[in-house]
C-alpha positions as CSV (number, residue, x, y, z in Angstrom):
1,X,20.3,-12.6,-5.3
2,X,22.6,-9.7,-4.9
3,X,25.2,-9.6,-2.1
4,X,24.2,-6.3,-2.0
5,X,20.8,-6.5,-1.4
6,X,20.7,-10.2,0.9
7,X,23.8,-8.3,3.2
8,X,25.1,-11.4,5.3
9,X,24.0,-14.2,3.4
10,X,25.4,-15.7,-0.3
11,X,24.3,-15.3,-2.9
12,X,22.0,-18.2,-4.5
13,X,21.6,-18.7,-8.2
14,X,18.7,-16.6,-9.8
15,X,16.2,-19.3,-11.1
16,X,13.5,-19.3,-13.9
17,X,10.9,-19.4,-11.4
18,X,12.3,-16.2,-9.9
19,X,12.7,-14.7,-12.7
20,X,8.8,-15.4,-13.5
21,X,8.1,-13.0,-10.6
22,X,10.4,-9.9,-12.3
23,X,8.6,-8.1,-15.1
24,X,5.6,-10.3,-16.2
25,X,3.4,-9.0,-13.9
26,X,2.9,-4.9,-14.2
27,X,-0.3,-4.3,-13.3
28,X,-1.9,-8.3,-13.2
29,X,-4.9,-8.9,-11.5
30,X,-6.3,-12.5,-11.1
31,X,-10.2,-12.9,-11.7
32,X,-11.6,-14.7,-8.0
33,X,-12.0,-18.1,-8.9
34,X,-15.8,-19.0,-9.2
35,X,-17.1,-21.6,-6.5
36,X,-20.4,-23.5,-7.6
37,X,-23.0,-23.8,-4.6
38,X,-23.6,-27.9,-4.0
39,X,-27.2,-27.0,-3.5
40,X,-28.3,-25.1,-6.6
41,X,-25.2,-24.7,-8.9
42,X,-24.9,-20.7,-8.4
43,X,-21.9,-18.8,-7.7
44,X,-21.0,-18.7,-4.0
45,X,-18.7,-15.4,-3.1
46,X,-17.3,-14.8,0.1
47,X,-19.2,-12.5,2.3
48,X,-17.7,-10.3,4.8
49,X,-20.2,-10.6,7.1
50,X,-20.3,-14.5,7.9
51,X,-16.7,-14.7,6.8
52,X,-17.3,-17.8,4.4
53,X,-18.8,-18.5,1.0
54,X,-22.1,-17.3,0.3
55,X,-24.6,-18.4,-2.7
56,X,-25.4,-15.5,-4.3
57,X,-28.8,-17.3,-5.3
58,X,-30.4,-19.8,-2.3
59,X,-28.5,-17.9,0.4
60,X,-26.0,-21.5,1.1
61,X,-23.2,-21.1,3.6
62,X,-20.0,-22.6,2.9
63,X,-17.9,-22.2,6.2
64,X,-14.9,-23.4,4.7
65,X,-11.4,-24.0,7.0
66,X,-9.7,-21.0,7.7
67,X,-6.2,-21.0,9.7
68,X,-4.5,-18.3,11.7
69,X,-0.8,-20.2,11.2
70,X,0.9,-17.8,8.7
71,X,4.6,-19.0,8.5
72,X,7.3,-16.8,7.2
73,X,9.5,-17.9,4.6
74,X,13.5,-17.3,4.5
75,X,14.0,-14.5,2.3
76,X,17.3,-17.1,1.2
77,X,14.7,-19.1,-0.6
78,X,13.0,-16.3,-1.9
79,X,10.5,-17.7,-4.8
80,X,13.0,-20.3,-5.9
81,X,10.5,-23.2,-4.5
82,X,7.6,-21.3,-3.9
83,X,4.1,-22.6,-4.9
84,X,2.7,-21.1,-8.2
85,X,-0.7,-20.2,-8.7
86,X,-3.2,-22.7,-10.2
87,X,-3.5,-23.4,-14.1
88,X,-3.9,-19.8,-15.6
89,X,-2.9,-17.8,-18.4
90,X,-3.0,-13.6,-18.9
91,X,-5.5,-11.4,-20.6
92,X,-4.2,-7.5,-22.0
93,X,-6.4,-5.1,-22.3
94,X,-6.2,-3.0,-25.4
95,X,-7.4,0.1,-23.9
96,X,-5.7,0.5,-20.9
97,X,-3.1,-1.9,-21.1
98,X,-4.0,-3.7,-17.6
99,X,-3.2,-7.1,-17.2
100,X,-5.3,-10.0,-16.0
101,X,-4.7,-13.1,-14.7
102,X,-7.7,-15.6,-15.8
103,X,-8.2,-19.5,-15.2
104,X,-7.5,-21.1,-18.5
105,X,-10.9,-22.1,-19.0
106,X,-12.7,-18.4,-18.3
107,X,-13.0,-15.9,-20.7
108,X,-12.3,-12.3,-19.9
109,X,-15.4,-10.2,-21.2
110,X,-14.8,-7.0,-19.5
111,X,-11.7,-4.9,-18.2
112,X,-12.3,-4.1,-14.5
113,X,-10.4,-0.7,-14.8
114,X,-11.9,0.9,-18.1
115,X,-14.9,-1.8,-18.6
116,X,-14.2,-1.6,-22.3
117,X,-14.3,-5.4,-23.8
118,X,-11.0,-5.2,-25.9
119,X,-9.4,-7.9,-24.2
120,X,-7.0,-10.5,-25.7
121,X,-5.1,-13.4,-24.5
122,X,-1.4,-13.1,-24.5
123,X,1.4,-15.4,-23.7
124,X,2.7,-14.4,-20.6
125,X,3.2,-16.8,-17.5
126,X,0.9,-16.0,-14.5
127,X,4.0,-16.9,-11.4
128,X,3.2,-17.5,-8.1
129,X,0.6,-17.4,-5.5
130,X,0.6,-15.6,-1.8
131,X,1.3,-17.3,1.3
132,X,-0.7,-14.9,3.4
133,X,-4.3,-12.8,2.9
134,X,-5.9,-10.0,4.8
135,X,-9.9,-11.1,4.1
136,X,-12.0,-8.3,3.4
137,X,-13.8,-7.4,6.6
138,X,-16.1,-4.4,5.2
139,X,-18.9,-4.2,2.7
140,X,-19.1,-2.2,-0.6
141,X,-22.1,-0.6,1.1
142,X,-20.0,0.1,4.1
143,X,-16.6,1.4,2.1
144,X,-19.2,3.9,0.2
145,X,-20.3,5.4,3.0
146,X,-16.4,5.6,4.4
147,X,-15.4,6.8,0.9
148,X,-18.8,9.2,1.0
149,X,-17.6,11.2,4.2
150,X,-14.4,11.5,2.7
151,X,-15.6,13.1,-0.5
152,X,-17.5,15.5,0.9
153,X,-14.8,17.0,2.9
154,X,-13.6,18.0,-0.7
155,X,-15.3,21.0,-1.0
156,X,-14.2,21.7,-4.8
157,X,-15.0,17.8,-6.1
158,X,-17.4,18.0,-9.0
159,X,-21.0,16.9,-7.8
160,X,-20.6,13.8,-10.4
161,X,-17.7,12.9,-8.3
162,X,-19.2,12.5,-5.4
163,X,-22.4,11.4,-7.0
164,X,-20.3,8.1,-8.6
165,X,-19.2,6.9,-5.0
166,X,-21.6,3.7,-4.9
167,X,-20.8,0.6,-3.8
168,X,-22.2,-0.3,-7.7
169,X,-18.5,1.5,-8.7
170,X,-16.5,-0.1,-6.3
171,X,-14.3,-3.1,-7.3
172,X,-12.8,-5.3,-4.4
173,X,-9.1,-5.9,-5.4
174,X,-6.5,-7.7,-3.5
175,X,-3.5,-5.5,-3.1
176,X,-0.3,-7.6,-3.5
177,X,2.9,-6.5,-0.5
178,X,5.7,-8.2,0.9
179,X,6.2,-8.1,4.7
180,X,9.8,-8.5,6.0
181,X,11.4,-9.6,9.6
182,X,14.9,-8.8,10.1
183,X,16.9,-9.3,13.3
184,X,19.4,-6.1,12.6
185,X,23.0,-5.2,14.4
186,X,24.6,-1.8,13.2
187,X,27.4,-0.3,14.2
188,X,27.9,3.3,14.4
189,X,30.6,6.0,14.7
190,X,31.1,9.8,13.5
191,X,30.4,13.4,15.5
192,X,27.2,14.7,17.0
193,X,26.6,17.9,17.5
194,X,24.1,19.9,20.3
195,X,23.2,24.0,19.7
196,X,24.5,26.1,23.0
197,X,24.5,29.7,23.7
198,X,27.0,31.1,25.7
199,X,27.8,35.3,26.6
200,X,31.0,36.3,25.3
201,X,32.5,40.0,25.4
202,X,32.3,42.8,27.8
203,X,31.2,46.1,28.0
204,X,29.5,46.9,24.9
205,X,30.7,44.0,23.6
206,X,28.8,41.6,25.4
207,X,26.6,39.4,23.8
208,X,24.8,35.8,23.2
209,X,25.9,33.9,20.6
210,X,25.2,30.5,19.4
211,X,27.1,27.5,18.4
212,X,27.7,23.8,18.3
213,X,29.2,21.3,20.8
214,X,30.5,18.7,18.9
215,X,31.3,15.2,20.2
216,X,32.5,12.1,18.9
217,X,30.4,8.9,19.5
218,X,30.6,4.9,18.6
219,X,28.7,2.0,19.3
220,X,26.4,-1.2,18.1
221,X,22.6,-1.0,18.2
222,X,20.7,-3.9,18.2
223,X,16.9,-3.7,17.0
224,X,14.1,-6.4,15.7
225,X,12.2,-5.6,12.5
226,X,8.7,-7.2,12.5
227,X,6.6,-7.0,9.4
228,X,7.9,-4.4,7.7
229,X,5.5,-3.4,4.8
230,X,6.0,-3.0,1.3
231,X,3.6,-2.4,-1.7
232,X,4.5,-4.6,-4.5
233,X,2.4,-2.4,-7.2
234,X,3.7,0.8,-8.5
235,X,1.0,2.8,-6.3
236,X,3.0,2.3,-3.3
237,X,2.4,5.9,-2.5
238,X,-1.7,5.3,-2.4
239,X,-0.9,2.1,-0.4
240,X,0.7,3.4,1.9
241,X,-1.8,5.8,3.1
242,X,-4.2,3.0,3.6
243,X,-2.0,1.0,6.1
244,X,-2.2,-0.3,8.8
245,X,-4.3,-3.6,8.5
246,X,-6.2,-5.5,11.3
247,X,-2.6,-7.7,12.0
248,X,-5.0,-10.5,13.9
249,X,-7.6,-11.3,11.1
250,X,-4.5,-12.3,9.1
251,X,-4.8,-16.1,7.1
252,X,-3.1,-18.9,5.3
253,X,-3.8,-18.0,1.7
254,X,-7.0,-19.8,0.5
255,X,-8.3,-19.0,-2.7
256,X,-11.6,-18.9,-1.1
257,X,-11.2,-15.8,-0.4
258,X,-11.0,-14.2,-3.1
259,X,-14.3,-15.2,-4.9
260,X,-15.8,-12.4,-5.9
261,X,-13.1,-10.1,-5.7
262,X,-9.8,-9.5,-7.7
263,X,-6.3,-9.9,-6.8
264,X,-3.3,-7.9,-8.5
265,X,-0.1,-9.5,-9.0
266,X,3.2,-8.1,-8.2
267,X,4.7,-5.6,-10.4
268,X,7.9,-4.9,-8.2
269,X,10.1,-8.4,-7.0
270,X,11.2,-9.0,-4.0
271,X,14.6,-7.8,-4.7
272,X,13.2,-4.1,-4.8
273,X,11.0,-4.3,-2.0
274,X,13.3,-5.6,-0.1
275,X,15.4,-2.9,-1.0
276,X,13.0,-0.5,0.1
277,X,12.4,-2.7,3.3
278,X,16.2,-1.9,3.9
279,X,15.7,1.9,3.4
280,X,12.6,2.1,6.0
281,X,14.8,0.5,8.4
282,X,18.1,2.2,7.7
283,X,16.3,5.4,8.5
284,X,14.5,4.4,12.0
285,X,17.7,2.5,13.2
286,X,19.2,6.0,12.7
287,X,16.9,8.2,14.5
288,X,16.6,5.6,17.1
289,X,20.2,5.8,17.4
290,X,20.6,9.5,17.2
291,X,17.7,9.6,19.7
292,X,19.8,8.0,22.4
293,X,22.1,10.9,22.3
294,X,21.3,14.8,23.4
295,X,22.1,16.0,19.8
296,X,20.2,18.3,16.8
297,X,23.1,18.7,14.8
298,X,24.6,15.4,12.7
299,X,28.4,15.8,11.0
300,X,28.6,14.6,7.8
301,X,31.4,12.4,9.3
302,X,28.2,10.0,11.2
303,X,28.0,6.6,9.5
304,X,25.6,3.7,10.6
305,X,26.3,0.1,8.8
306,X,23.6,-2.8,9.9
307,X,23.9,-6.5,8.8
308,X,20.9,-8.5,8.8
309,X,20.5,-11.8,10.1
310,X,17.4,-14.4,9.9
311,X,14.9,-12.2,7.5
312,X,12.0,-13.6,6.6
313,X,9.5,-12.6,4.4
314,X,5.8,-13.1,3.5
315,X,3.8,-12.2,0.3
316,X,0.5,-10.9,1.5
317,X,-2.9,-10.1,-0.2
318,X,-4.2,-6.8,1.4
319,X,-7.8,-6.0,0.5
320,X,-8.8,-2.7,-0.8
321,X,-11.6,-1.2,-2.8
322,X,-11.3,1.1,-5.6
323,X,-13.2,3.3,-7.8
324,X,-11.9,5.2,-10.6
325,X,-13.0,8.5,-12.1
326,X,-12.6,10.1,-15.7
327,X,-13.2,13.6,-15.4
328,X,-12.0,15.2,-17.9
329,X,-8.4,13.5,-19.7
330,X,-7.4,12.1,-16.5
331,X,-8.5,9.4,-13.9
332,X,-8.7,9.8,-10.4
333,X,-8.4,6.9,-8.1
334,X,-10.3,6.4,-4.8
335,X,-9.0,3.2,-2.5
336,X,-10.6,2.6,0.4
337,X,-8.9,0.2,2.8
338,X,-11.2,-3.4,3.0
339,X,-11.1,-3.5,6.7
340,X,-10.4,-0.2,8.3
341,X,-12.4,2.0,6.2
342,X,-9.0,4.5,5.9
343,X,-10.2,6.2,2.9
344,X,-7.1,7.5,0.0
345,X,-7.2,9.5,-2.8
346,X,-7.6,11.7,-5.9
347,X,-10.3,14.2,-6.8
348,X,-11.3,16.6,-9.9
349,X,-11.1,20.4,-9.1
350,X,-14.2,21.9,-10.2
351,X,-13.8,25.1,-12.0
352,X,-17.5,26.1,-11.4
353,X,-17.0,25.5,-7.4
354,X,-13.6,26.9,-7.1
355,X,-15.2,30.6,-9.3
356,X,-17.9,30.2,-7.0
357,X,-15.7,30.0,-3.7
358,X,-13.8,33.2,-5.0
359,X,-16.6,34.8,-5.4
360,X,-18.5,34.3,-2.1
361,X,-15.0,35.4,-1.0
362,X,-15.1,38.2,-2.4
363,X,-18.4,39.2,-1.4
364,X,-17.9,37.8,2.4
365,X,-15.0,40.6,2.3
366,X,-16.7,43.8,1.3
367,X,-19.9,42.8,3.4
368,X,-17.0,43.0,6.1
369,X,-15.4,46.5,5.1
370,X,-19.0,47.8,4.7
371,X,-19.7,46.7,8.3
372,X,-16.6,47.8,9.6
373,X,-16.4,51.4,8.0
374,X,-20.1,52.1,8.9
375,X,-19.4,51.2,12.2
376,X,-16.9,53.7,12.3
377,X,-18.9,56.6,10.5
């Protein structure tokens, strides 16, 4: 890894098995594994409700063991000896160009992003599986009616728009995101600067003017990082948005959880999300700094350097659901966080609603100037 990027540590040898994680993964998605019901064969999926398996046919609970004891991994190991998912191969969809992450003996019928069938096998390695999952707490009846009140705050969405928010729409995917701990120390030095005013002149001359006090300042900080969150998809903008989680519902990865739902694989390593990590915290040690000082002003003299001592990371499954909508030549995503309900997203402009606006407008303003100049007749 990069001295540059793992500051205060060496810098261990980059392995095949981390270099499965870089570029073999843009836009994966593991299928939830099926479980069979013991009672009458059927598939059991987990329900949100009960929290455990549910048959989908005879109604059988599976309360399987759940724990609370997420441990976080020394980013120095990084996925050199992490734990790889279970016998799988990737599926590319011809259409789209998604990737999915099957077990070797399913068979991919149907993209979940387009739903075209033009899928075919390819010979890409699958990587490794999360240490850490959010479970989905919320519904797909419950995220529609979350997603619902959000669309209709939209006032120039199509009416098919909003008509296509069902729960029927709704996939349940498994976001993937790194979390990072960092125990930080930076030093600091440079010249801050605070806005006065002060009268200068006499006579006619007297006036106010403005200017800056500058002073020089040095000293360490000392701050601890907890669970800094990361995307690992390329829609780390939409993610974002949907944060925070429910941090105490967190689990051990089981793969339970994820039957009937999807999970994406990473698309961005851990070197570049912890990169960005090291950005997010750059920028708060900095105000936090800066806010310990009376200051508005910053010289371009001000430097901040922070070494990093006992990170730790975890990869984390966050739930989400999504709907996508062609309208158009373009899609527009919906995500609607799995346990908050913190609704994100895109929507179509309606031309039809946006003339009609204008036009009530339009009308709403000379009803006014009629009133007003007949009032003043």
């Amino acid at each position: 890894m990069p001295d540059e990027i793992f500051e205060g540590y060496g810098a261990p040898n980059q392995t095949a098995a981390n270099n499965e994680g870089r570029d073999a993964f843009d836009d994966t998605v593991e299928r939830g594994k099926e479980v069979k019901c013991p009672n009458c064969g059927g598939n059991m999926v987990f329900d949100t409700e009960t929290q455990s398996l549910k048959c989908e046919h005879c109604g059988t609970v599976d309360k399987f063991a759940r724990s609370d004891d997420v441990k976080e991994i020394d980013i120095e190991k990084a996925f050199d000896s992490a734990e790889k998912w279970e016998k799988t191969v990737v599926v590319r969809c011809e259409n789209c160009g998604a990737k999915i992450v099957i077990g070797s003996d399913e068979v991919a019928k149907e993209c979940p992003y387009c739903g075209t069938s033009q899928i075919k096998r390819t010979e890409e390695i699958s990587g490794i599986k999360p240490n850490a999952v959010y479970p989905f707490i919320l519904n797909g009846d419950v995220a529609e009616q979350y997603a619902k009140k959000w669309a209709k705050r939209r006032i120039f969405a199509p009416h098919k728009f909003k008509k296509s928010i069902e729960a029927k729409n709704f996939h349940g995917v498994f976001e993937p995101g790194f979390t990072f701990d960092s125990d930080t120390c930076s030093r600091y030095s440079g010249s801050l600067g605070e806005t006065r005013t002060r009268v200068v002149g006499s006579g006619k001359d007297r006036h106010t003017e403005t200017y800056i006090h500058w002073k020089h300042v040095s000293g360490t900080f000392v701050h601890f990082f907890d669970d800094v969150t990361i995307s690992a998809t390329n829609a780390s903008g939409d993610f974002s948005r949907l944060l925070p989680f429910k941090r105490d519902s967190i689990k051990v990865y089981e793969k339970k959880f994820l039957a009937g739902f999807q999970a994406n694989h990473y698309s961005r390593d851990i070197h570049r999300c912890w990169g960005d990590a090291k950005s997010i915290m750059d920028d708060k040690i900095k105000k936090m700094i800066l806010d310990e000082y009376n200051c508005d002003t910053v010289g371009s003299d001000f430097r901040v350097t922070t070494s990093h001592r006992s990170v730790t990371y975890k990869y984390v499954l966050y739930p989400v659901y999504r709907l996508n909508y062609n309208y158009g030549n373009k899609s527009y995503p919906v995500a609607v966080n799995g346990q908050t309900g913190t609704v994100s997203g895109k929507t179509p402009i309606s031309p039809v609603r946006v003339v009609i606006a204008v036009v009530l407008g339009i009308c709403a303003a000379v009803a006014l100037y009629l009133l007003y100049s007949n009032g003043n007749v």
